[in-house]
LUMPASE-638317 format. One record per residue (C-alpha): x, y, z. Coordinates in nm, 2 decimals. Example, Ala and Ser with C-alpha at 12.3 -4.5 7.8 and 13.67 -1.06 7.14 Angstrom:
2
+--------+--------+--------+
!   east !  north !     up !
+--------+--------+--------+
!   1.23 !  -0.45 !   0.78 !
!   1.37 !  -0.11 !   0.71 !
+--------+--------+--------+
This chain:
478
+--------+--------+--------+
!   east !  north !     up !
+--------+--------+--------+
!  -2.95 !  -0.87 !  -0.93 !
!  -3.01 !  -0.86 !  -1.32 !
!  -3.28 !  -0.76 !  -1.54 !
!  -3.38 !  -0.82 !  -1.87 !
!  -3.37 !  -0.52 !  -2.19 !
!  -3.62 !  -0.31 !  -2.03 !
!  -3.53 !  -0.28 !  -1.71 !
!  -3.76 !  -0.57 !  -1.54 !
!  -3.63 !  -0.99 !  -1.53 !
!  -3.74 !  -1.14 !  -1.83 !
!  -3.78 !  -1.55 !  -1.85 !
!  -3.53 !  -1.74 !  -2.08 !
!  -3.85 !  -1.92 !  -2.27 !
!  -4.17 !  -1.84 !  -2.33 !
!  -4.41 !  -2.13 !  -2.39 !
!  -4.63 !  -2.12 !  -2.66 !
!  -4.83 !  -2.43 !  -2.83 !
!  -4.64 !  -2.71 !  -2.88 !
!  -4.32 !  -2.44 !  -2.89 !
!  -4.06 !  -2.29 !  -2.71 !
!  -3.89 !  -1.97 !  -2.76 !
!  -3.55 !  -1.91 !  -2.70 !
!  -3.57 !  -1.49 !  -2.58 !
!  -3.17 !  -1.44 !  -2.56 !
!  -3.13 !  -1.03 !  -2.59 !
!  -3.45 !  -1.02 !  -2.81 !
!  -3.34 !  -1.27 !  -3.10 !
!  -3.68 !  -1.52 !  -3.24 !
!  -3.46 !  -1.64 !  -3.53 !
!  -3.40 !  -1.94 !  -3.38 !
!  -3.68 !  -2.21 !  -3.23 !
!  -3.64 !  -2.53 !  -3.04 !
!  -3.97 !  -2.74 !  -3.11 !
!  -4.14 !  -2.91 !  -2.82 !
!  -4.41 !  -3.09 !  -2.97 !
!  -4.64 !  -3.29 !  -2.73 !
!  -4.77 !  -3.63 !  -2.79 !
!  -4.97 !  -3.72 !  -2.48 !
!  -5.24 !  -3.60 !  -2.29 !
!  -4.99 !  -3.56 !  -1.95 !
!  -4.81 !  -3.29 !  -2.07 !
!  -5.01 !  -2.94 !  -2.23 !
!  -4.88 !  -2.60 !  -2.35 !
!  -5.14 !  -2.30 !  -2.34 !
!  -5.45 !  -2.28 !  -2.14 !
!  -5.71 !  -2.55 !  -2.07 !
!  -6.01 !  -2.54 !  -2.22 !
!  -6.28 !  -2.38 !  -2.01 !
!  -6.50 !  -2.66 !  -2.02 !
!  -6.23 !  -2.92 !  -1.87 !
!  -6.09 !  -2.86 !  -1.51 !
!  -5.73 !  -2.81 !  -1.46 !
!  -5.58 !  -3.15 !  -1.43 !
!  -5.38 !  -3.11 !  -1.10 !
!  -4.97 !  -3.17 !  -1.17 !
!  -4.82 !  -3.51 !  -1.04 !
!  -4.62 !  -3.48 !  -0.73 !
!  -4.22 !  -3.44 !  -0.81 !
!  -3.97 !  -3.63 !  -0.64 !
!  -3.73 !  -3.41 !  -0.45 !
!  -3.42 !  -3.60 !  -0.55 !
!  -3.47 !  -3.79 !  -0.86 !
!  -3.21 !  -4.02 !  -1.01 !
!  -3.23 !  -3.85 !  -1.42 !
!  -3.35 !  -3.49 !  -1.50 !
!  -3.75 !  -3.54 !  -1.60 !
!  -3.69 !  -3.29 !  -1.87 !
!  -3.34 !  -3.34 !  -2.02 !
!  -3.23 !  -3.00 !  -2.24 !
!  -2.98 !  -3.05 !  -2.49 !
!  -2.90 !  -2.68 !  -2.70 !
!  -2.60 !  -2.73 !  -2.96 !
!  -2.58 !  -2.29 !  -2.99 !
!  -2.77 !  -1.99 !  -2.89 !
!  -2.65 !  -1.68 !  -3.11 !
!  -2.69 !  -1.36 !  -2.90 !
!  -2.72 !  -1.08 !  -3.17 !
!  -2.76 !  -0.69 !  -3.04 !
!  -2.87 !  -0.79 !  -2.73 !
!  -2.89 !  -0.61 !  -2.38 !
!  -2.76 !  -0.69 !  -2.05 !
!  -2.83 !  -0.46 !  -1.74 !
!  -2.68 !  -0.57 !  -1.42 !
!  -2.82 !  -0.36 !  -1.13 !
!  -2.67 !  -0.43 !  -0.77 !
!  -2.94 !  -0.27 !  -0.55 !
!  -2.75 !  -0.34 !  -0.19 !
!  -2.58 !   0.01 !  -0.24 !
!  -2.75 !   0.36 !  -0.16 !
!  -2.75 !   0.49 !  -0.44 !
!  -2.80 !   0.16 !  -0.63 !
!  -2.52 !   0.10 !  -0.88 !
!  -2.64 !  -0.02 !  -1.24 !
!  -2.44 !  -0.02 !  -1.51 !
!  -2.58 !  -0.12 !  -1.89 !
!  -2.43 !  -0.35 !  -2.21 !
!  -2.58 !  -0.30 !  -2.51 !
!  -2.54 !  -0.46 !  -2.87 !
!  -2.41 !  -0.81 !  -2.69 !
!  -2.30 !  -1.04 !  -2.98 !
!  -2.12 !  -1.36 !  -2.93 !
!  -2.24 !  -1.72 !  -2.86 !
!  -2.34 !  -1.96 !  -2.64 !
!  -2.24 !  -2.32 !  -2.72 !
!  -2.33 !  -2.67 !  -2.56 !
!  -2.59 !  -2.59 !  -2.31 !
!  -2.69 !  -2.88 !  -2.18 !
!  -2.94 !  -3.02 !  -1.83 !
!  -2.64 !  -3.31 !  -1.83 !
!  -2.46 !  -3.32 !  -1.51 !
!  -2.11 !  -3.33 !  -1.67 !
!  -2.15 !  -3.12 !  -1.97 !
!  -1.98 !  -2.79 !  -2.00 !
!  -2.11 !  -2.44 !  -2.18 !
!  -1.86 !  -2.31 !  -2.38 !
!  -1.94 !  -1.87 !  -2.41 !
!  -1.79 !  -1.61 !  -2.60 !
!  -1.94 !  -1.28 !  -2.60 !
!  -1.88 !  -0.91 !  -2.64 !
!  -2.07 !  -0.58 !  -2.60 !
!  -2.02 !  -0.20 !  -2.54 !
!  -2.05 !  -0.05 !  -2.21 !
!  -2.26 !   0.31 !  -2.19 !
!  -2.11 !   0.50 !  -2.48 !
!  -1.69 !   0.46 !  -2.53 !
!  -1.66 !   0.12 !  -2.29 !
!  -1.63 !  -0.27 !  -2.42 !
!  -1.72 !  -0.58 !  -2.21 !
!  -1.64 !  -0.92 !  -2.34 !
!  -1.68 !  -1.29 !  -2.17 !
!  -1.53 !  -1.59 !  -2.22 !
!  -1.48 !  -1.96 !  -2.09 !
!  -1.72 !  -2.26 !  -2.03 !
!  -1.85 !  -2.34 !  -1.69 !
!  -2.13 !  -2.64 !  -1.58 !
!  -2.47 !  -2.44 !  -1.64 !
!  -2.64 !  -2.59 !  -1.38 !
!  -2.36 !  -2.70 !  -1.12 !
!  -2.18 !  -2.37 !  -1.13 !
!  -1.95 !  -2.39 !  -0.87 !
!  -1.85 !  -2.75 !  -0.93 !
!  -1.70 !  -2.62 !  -1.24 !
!  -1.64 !  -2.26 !  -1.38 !
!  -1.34 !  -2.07 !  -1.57 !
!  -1.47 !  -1.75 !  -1.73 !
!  -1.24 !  -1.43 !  -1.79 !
!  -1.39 !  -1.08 !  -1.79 !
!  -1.23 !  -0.80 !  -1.98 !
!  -1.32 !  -0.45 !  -1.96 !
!  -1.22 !  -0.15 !  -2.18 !
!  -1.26 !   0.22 !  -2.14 !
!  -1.53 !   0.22 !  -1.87 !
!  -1.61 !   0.54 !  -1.70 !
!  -1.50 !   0.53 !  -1.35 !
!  -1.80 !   0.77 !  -1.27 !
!  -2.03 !   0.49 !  -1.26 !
!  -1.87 !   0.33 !  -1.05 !
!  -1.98 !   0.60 !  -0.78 !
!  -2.22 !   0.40 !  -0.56 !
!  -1.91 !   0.17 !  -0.49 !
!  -1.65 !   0.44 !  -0.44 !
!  -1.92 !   0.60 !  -0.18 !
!  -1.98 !   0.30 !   0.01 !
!  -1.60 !   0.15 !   0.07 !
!  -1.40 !   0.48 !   0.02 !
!  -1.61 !   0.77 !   0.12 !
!  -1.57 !   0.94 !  -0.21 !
!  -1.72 !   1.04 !  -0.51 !
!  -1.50 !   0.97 !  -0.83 !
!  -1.50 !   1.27 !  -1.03 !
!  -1.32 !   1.14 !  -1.34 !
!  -1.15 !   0.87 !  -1.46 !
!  -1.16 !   0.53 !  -1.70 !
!  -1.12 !   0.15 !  -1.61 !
!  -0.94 !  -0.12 !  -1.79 !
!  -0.96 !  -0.50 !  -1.64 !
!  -0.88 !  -0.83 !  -1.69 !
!  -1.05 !  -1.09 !  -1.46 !
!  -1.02 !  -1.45 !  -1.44 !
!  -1.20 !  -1.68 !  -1.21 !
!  -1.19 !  -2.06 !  -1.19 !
!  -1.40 !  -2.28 !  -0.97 !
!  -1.35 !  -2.63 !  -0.89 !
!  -1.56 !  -2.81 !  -0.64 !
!  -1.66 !  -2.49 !  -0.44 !
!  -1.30 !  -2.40 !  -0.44 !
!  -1.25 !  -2.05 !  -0.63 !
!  -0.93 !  -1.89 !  -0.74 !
!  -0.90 !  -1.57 !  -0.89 !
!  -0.72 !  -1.32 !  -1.07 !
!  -0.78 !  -0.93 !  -1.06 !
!  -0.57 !  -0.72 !  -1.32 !
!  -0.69 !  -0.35 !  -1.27 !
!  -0.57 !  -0.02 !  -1.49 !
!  -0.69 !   0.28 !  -1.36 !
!  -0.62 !   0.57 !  -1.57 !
!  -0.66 !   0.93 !  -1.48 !
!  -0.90 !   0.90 !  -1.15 !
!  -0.97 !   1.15 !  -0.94 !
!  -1.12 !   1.17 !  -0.70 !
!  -1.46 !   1.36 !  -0.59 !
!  -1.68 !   1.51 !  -0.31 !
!  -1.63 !   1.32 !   0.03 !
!  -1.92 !   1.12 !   0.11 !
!  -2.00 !   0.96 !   0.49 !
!  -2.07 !   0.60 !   0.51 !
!  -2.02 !   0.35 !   0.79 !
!  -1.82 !   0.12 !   0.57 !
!  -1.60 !   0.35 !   0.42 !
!  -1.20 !   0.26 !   0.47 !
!  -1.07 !   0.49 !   0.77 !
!  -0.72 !   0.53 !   0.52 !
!  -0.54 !   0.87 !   0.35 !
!  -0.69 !   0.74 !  -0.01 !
!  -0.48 !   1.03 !  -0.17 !
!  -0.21 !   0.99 !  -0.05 !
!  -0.29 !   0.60 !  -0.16 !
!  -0.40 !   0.75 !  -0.55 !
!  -0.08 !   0.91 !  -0.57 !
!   0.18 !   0.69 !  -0.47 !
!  -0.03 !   0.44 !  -0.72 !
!  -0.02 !   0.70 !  -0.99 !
!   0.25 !   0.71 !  -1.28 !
!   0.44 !   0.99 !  -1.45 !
!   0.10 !   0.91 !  -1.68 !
!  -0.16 !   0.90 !  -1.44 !
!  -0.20 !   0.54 !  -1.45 !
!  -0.28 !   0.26 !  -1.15 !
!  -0.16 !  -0.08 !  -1.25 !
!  -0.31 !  -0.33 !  -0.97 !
!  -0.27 !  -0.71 !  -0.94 !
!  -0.52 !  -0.85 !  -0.66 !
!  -0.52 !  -1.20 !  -0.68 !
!  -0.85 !  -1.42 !  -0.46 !
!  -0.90 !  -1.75 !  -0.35 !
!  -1.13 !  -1.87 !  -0.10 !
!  -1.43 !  -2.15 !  -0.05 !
!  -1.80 !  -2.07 !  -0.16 !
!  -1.87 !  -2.30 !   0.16 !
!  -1.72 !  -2.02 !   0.40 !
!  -2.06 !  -1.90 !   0.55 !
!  -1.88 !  -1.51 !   0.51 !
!  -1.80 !  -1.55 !   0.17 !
!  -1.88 !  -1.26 !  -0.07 !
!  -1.66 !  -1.22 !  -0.37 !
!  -1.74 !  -0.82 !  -0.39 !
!  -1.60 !  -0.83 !   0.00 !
!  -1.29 !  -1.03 !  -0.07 !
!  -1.18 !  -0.79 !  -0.33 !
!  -1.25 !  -0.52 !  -0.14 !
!  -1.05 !  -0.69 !   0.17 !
!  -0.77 !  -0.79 !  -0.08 !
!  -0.80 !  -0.39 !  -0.19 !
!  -0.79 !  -0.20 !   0.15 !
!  -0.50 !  -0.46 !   0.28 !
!  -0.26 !  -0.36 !   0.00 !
!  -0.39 !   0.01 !   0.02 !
!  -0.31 !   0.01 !   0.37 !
!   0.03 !  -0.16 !   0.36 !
!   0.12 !   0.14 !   0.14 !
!  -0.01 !   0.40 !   0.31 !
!   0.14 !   0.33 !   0.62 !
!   0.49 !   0.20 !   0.46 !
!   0.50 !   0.48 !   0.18 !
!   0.84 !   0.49 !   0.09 !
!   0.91 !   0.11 !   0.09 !
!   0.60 !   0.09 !  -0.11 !
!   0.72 !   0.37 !  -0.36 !
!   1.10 !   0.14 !  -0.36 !
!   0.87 !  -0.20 !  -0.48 !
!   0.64 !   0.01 !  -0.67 !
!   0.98 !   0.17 !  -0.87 !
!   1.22 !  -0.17 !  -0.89 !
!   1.38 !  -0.02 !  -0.61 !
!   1.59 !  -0.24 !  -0.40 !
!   1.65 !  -0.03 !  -0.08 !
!   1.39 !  -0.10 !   0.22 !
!   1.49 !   0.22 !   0.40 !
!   1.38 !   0.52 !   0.15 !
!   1.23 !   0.68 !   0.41 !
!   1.50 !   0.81 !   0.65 !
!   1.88 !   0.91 !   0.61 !
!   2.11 !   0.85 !   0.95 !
!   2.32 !   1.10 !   1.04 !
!   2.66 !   1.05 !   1.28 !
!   2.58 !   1.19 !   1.63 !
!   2.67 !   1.57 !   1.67 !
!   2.72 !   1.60 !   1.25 !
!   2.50 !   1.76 !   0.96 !
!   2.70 !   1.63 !   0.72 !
!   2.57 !   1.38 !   0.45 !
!   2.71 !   1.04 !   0.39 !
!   2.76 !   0.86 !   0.05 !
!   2.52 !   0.61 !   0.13 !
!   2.29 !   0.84 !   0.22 !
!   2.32 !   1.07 !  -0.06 !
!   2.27 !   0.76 !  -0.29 !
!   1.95 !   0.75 !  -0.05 !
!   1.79 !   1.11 !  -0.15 !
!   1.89 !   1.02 !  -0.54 !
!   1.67 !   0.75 !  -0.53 !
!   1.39 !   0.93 !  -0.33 !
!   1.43 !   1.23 !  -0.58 !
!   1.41 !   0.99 !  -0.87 !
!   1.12 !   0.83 !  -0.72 !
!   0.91 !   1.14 !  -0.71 !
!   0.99 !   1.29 !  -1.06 !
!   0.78 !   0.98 !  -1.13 !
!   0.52 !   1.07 !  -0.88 !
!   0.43 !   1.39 !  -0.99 !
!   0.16 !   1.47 !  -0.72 !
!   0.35 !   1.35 !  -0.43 !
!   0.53 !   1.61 !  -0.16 !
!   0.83 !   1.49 !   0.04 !
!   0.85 !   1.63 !   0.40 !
!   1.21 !   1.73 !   0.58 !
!   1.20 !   1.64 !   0.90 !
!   1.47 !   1.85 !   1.11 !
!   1.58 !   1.62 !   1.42 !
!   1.80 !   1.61 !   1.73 !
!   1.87 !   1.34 !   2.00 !
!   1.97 !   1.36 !   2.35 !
!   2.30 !   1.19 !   2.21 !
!   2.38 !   1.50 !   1.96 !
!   2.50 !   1.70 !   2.33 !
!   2.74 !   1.43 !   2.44 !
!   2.89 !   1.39 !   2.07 !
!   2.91 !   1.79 !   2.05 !
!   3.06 !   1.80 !   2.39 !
!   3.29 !   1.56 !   2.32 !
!   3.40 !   1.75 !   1.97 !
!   3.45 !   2.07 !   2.14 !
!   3.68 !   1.92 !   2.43 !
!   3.89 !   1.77 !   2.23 !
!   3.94 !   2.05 !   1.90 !
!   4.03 !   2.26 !   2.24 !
!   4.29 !   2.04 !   2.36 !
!   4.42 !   1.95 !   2.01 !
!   4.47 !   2.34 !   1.94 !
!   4.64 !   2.41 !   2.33 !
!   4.82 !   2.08 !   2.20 !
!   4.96 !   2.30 !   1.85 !
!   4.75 !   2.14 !   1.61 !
!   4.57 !   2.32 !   1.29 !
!   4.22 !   2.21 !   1.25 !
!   4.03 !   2.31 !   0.99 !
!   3.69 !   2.47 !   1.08 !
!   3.43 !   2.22 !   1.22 !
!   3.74 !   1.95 !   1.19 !
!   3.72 !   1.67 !   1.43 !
!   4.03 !   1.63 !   1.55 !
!   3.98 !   1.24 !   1.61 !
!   4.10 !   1.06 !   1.95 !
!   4.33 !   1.26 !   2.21 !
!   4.60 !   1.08 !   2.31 !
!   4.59 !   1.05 !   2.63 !
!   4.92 !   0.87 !   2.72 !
!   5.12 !   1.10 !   2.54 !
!   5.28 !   1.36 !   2.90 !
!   5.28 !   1.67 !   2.68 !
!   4.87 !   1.61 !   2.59 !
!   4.86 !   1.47 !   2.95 !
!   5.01 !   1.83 !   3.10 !
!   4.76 !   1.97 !   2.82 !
!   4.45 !   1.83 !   2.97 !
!   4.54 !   1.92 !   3.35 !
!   4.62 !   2.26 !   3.25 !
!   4.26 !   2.30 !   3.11 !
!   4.16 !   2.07 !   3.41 !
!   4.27 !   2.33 !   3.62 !
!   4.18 !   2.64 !   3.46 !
!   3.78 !   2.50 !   3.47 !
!   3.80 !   2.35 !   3.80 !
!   4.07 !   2.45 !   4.00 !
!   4.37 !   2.28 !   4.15 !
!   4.18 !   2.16 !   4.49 !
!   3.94 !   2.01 !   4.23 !
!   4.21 !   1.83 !   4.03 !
!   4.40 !   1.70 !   4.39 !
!   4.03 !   1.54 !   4.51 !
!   4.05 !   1.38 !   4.20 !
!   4.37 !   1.28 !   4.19 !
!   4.35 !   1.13 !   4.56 !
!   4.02 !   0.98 !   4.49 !
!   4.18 !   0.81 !   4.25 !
!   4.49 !   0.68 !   4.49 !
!   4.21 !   0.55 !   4.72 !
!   4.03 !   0.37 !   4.45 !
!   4.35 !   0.17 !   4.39 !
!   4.45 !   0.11 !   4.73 !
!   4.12 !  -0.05 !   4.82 !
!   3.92 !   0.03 !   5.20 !
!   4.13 !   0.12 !   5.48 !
!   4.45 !   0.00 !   5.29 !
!   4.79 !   0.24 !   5.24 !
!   4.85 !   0.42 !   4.91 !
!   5.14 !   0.21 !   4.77 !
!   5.36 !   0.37 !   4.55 !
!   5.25 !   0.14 !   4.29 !
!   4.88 !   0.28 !   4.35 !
!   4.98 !   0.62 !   4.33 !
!   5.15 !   0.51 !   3.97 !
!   4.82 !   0.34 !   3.92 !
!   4.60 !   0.61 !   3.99 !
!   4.82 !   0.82 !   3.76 !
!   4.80 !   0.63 !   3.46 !
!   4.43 !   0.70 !   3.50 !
!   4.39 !   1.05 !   3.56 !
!   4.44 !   1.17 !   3.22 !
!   4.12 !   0.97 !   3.08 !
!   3.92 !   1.09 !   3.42 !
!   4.03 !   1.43 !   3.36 !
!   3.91 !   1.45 !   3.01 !
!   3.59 !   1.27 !   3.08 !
!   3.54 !   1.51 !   3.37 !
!   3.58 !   1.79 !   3.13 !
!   3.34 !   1.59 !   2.90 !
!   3.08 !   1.59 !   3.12 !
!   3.07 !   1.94 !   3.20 !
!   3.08 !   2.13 !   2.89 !
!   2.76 !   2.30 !   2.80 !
!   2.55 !   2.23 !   2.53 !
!   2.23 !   2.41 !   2.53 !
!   1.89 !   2.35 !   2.34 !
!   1.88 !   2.61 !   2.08 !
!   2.21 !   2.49 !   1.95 !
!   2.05 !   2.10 !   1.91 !
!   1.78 !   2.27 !   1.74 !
!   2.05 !   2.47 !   1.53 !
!   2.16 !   2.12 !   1.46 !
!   1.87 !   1.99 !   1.32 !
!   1.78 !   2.27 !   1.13 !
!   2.16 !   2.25 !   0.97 !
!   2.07 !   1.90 !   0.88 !
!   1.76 !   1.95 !   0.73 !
!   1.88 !   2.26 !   0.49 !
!   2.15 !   1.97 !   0.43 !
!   1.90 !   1.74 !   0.27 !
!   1.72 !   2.02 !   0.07 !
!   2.02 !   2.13 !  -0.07 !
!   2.11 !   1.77 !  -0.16 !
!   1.75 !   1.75 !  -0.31 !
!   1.84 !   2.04 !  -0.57 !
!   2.15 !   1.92 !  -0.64 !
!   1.97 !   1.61 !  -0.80 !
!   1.80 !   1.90 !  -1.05 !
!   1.47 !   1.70 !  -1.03 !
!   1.22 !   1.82 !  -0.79 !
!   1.11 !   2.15 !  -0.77 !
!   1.06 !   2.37 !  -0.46 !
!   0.71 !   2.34 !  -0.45 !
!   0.80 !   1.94 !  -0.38 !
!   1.01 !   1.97 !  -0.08 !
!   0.84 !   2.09 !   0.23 !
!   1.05 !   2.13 !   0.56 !
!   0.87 !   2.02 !   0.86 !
!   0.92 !   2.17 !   1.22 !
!   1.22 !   2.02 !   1.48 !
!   1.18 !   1.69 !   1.63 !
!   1.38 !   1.57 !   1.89 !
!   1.41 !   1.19 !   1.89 !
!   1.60 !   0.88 !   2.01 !
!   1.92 !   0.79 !   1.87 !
!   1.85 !   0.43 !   1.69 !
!   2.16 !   0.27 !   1.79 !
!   2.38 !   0.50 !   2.00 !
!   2.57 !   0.62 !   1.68 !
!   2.33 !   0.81 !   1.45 !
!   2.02 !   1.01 !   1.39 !
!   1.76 !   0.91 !   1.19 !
!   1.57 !   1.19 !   0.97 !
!   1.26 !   1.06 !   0.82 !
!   1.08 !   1.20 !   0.56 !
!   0.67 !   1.21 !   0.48 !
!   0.47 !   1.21 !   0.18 !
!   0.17 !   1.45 !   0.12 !
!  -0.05 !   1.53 !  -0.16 !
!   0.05 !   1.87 !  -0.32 !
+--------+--------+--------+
């Protein structure tokens, strides 16, 4: 809703005697003269000795305006402008004062176009300005206006805040730059928002505030300056019975926020010119705490990424899959075998593949074979293999017996495989081995501080593709 200079609607003209005054922000310099020549048409009050002649009846559609209005310029000189939008609790108002500019080409005519150019200052420090020329009286067949802002205290913008976000703001100043045409009902728009320095206030409840961690939101926005840079472009038709330009914002507003807040790190990675999509989790080989290359490029990126957000937090996440036990059984197995075999391995070296063909490694594995299970354990295997071959009911051939040999060795050491304990504290000894892996990686970028890494408790997980671990990280507020 608006209001005039005092705080209560104030009419554009006010008739006098064969005159009209033009009240725009308060300036009489200017008259348009209405003088009347017939008896039809009066200005003032009747006399009190001739009854009020009653007014003719109207058309509802007619063909030509009855009262055509032609104004070549209206010069707006330290005028007011209070817009008050009193749908909020508390209402939000906000006040321009000394509004200079002009108004050109107002005109009744259906096709003419008001060309406006005018500038103010907003409370104290802030500056409002309007431009563009839009159909007067057929608004939304044709309007393209921009709206720049400068320096505007985001504290007034509190009623808002409280109603959409559930927040006061405590602090803060607002640039914009808006830019809306209209065409035949048709509106397209253009939002450019800079924040700078907000913070936010007091929590407030209301129905209609956006369920969403808005801090987290504020500082992944944030720069190494405290600044928000937003682009929200609208579009929509003013013949959409739900349209509301304050609610398409706002719906173009908590989409983005949410897309970020619930994809943090590939919205740090767009936010930053970032190319990588998967910032927000390094893959580990199954059974290993040691960092790759690509993954180390990874945690660069991520450390660079935060020296830039200066209130974000990055969360370690220590993590183990059911598939870490078969990769460490597997390692120990075979760095047994390949030092029974006489090979020097280095501590924690895996010793790669065991050949299994070679007869000294194959003597190798049934001596461990035995040593675990026993020999009457290794001949059920070995005869359980001969029967295999040979098929049900059939003879052991000699040729199945060489079969079932050629077999053992890999049956053996998968046997062995299988069996080896690996117990839960030493998965969780994994992951906690990984994690101190990543924070040590962290500091060796020399860019974020201890009070920016935060290691979170173990999680056991699911290996994504049968080959690796993913750790992921979190963002929190500090």
């Amino acid at each position: 809703g608006g209001t005039g200079v005092d705080g209560g609607p104030k009419p554009a003209f006010e008739k006098k005697k064969g005159s009209a005054r033009a009240a725009a922000g308060g300036d009489s310099s200017r008259q348009v003269g209405l003088e009347s020549t017939t008896s039809s048409i009066k200005f003032g009050a009747a006399p009190a000795d001739e009854p009020e002649a009653a007014p003719p009846p109207v058309p509802s559609k007619p063909s030509t305006p009855l009262f055509p209005v032609n104004i070549q310029r209206i010069r707006v000189n330290k005028g007011e402008l209070y817009f008050a939008d009193l749908t909020l609790t508390p209402q939000f108002g906000t006040h321009i004062h000394d509004l200079n500019g002009t108004v050109n080409g107002l005109s009744t005519r259906k096709d003419s176009k008001a060309q406006m150019k005018l500038e103010g200052a907003v409370d104290q420090y802030g500056l409002a300005r309007f431009a563009g020329d839009l159909s007067p009286f057929a608004p939304t067949d044709y309007t393209n206006v921009t709206v720049t802002f400068r320096n505007v205290e985001l504290t007034s913008m509190t009623p808002y805040s409280a109603k959409f976000a559930g927040y006061r703001i405590a602090s803060g100043k607002l640039d914009a730059d808006l830019e809306y045409f209209i065409q035949m009902r048709q509106l397209k728009g253009d939002n450019k928002i800079v924040i700078d320095q907000l913070t936010l206030g007091e929590r407030v409840e209301s129905p209609d505030a956006v369920k969403l961690p808005l801090a987290l939101a504020i500082a992944l926005l944030k720069d190494s300056d405290g600044k928000i840079d937003l682009g929200l472009p609208v579009s929509g038709s003013l013949d959409d019975p739900k349209f509301n330009i304050g609610a398409i914002v706002w719906k173009v507003l908590v989409n983005f926020l949410t897309k970020i807040v619930t994809s943090p790190f590939r919205a740090l990675g767009a936010l930053l010119g970032i190319e990588s999509e998967k910032l927000e989790s390094v893959s580990f080989d199954l059974g290993s705490d040691q960092l790759l290359p690509p993954e180390k490029e990874k945690l660069k990126q991520v450390a660079g990424a935060l020296e830039k957000r200066p209130q974000l937090k990055v969360g370690i996440r220590p993590v183990y899959a059911p598939e870490d036990a078969d990769a460490i059984r597997s390692l120990r197995v075979r760095r047994e075998l390949a030092t029974r075999a006489g090979f020097k391995l280095q501590g924690g070296e895996d010793p790669g593949p065991f050949d299994t063909t070679d007869p000294k490694n194959q003597k190798v594995i049934e001596a461990l074979f035995v040593e675990r299970f026993g020999k009457e354990e290794l001949g059920k295997t070995t005869e359980a293999l001969e029967k295999a071959a040979a098929g049900d009911g059939k003879e052991v051939t000699r040729d199945m017996r060489k079969e079932a040999r050629a077999k053992l060795p890999d049956t053996l050491l998968a046997k062995l495989t299988e069996k080896e304990q690996v117990s839960d504290e030493e998965l969780q000894a994994l992951a906690q081995r990984r994690a101190e892996a990543l924070r040590l990686e962290f500091e060796a970028q020399g860019k974020l501080p201890a009070d920016k890494l935060a290691v979170e408790p173990i999680e056991k997980v699911e290996a994504a593709d049968k080959k690796t671990v993913q750790s992921k990280f979190s963002l929190t507020t500090k």
